[in-house]
C-alpha positions as CSV (number, residue, x, y, z in Angstrom):
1,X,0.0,0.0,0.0
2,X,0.8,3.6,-0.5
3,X,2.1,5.1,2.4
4,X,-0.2,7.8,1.8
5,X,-2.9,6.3,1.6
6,X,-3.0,4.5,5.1
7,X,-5.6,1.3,4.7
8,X,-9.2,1.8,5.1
9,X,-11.6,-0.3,7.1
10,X,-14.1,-1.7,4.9
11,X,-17.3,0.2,4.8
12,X,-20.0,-1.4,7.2
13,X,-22.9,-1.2,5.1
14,X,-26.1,0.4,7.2
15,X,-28.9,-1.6,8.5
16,X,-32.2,-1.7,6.6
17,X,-34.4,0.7,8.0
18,X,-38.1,-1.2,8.9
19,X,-40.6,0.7,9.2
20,X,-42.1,0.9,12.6
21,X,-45.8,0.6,13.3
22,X,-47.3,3.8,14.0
23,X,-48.7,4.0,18.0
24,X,-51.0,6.4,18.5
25,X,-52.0,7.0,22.0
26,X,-55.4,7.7,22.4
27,X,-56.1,8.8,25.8
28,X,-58.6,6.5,27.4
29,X,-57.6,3.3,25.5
30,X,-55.8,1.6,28.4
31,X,-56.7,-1.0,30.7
32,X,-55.4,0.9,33.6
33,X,-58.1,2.7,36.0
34,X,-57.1,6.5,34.7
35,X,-58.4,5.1,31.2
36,X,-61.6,3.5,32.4
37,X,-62.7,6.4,34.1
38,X,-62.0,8.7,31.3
39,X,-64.3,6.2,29.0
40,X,-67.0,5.7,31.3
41,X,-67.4,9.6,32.2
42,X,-67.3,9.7,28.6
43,X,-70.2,7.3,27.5
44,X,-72.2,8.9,31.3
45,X,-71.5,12.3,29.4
46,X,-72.8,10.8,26.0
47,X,-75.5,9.3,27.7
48,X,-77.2,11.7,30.1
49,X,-75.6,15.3,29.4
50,X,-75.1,15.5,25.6
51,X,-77.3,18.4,24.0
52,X,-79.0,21.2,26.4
53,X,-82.8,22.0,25.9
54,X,-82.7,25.4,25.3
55,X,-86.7,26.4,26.6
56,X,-86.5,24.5,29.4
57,X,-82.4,24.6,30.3
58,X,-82.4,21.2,30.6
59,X,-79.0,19.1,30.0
60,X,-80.3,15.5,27.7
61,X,-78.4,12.7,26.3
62,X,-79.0,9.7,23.9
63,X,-80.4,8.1,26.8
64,X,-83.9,10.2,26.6
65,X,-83.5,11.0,22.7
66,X,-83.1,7.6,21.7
67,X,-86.1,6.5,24.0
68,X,-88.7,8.3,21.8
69,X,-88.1,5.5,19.4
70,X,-89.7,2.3,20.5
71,X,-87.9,-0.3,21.5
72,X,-84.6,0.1,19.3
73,X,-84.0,3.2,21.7
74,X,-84.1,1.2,24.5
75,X,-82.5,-1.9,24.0
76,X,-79.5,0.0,22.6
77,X,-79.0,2.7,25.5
78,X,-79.1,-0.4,28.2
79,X,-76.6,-2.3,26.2
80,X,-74.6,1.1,26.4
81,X,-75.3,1.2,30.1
82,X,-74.4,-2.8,30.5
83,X,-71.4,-1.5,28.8
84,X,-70.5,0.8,32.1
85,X,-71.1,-1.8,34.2
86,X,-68.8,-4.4,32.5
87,X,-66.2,-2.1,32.6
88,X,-66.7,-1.7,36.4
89,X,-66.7,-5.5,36.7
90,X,-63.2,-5.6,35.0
91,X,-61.8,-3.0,37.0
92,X,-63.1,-5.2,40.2
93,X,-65.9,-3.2,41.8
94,X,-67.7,-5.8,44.4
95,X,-70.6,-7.6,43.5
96,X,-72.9,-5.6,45.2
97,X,-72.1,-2.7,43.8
98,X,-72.2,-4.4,40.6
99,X,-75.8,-5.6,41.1
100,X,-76.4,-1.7,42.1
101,X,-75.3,-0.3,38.8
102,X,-77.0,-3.1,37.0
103,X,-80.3,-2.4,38.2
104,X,-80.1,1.1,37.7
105,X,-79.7,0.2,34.3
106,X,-82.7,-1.9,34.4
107,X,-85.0,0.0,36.5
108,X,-84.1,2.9,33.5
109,X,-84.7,0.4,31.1
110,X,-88.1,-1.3,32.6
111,X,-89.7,2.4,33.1
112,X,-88.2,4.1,29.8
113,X,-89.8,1.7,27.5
114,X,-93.3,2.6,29.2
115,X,-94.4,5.2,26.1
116,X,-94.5,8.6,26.9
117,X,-94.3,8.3,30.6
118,X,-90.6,6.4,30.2
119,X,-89.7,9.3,27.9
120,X,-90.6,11.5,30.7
121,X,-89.1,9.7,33.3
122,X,-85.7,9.8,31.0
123,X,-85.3,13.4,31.8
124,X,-84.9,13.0,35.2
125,X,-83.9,9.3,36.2
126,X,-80.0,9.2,35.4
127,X,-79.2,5.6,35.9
128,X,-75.5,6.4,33.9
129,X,-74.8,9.3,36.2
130,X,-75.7,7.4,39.4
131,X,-73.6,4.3,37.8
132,X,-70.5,7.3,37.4
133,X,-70.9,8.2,41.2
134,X,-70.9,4.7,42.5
135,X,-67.2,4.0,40.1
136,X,-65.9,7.1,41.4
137,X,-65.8,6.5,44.8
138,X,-65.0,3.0,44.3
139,X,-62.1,4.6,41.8
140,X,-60.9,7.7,44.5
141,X,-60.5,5.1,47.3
142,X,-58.8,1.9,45.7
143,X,-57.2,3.8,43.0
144,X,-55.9,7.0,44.1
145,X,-53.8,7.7,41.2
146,X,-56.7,7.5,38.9
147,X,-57.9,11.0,40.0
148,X,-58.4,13.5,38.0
149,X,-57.5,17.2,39.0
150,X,-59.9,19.7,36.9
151,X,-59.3,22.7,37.1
């Protein structure tokens, strides 16, 4: 070799880049208790609280819209409501308190699907929002860390 020209290490030829998949977090898509409480007061928020009437200043959700249509309405805001409670059962409420929110979902159910009077009764019977405060305190004393400051 040329002593000018000291000797080169061959050239280590680069790895292949792979593509990665793509991770997007979506807050609330978790199994942790943070994330459950984030979907349920979601689908409680959906539920009971999701359009005001403006005449009478009253906060509705799909719950007491979806009532005025015979029994589609109903069957699919209790399988949205069975939905809460299944998430509470996964999260390990005890089975009383699972039998509570579960027949707050029926009683809702049973009297909703009574025409007119069930539609009535929609407005002011909030079987999601009493289902939210039973998971709360269940959620602010066994899992601390799942609070959430608002502020």
């Amino acid at each position: 070799m040329n002593d000018l020209h000291p000797a080169r290490p061959p050239l280590a030829r680069p790895e292949p880049i792979r593509a990665q998949p793509i991770r997007a977090e979506i807050p609330g898509l978790g199994t942790d208790a943070a994330s459950v409480r984030q979907r349920i007061e979601m689908m409680e928020r959906l539920l009971e609280r999701s359009f005001t009437i403006p005449i009478l200043r009253r906060d509705v959700g799909l719950d007491a819209i979806a009532g005025l249509v015979p029994v589609l309405g109903d069957v699919l805001t209790a399988a949205m409501g069975a939905y809460v409670v299944w998430e509470a059962r996964n999260l390990g409420l005890p089975k009383w308190k699972l039998w509570r929110m579960g027949a707050n979902v029926a009683f809702d159910t049973a009297i909703g699907a009574i025409p007119l009077v069930g539609d009535a009764f929609d407005l002011f019977f909030r079987s999601n929002t009493r289902n939210l405060k039973i998971l709360r305190k269940h959620l602010d004393k066994h899992h601390p860390q799942a609070r959430v400051i608002e502020g």
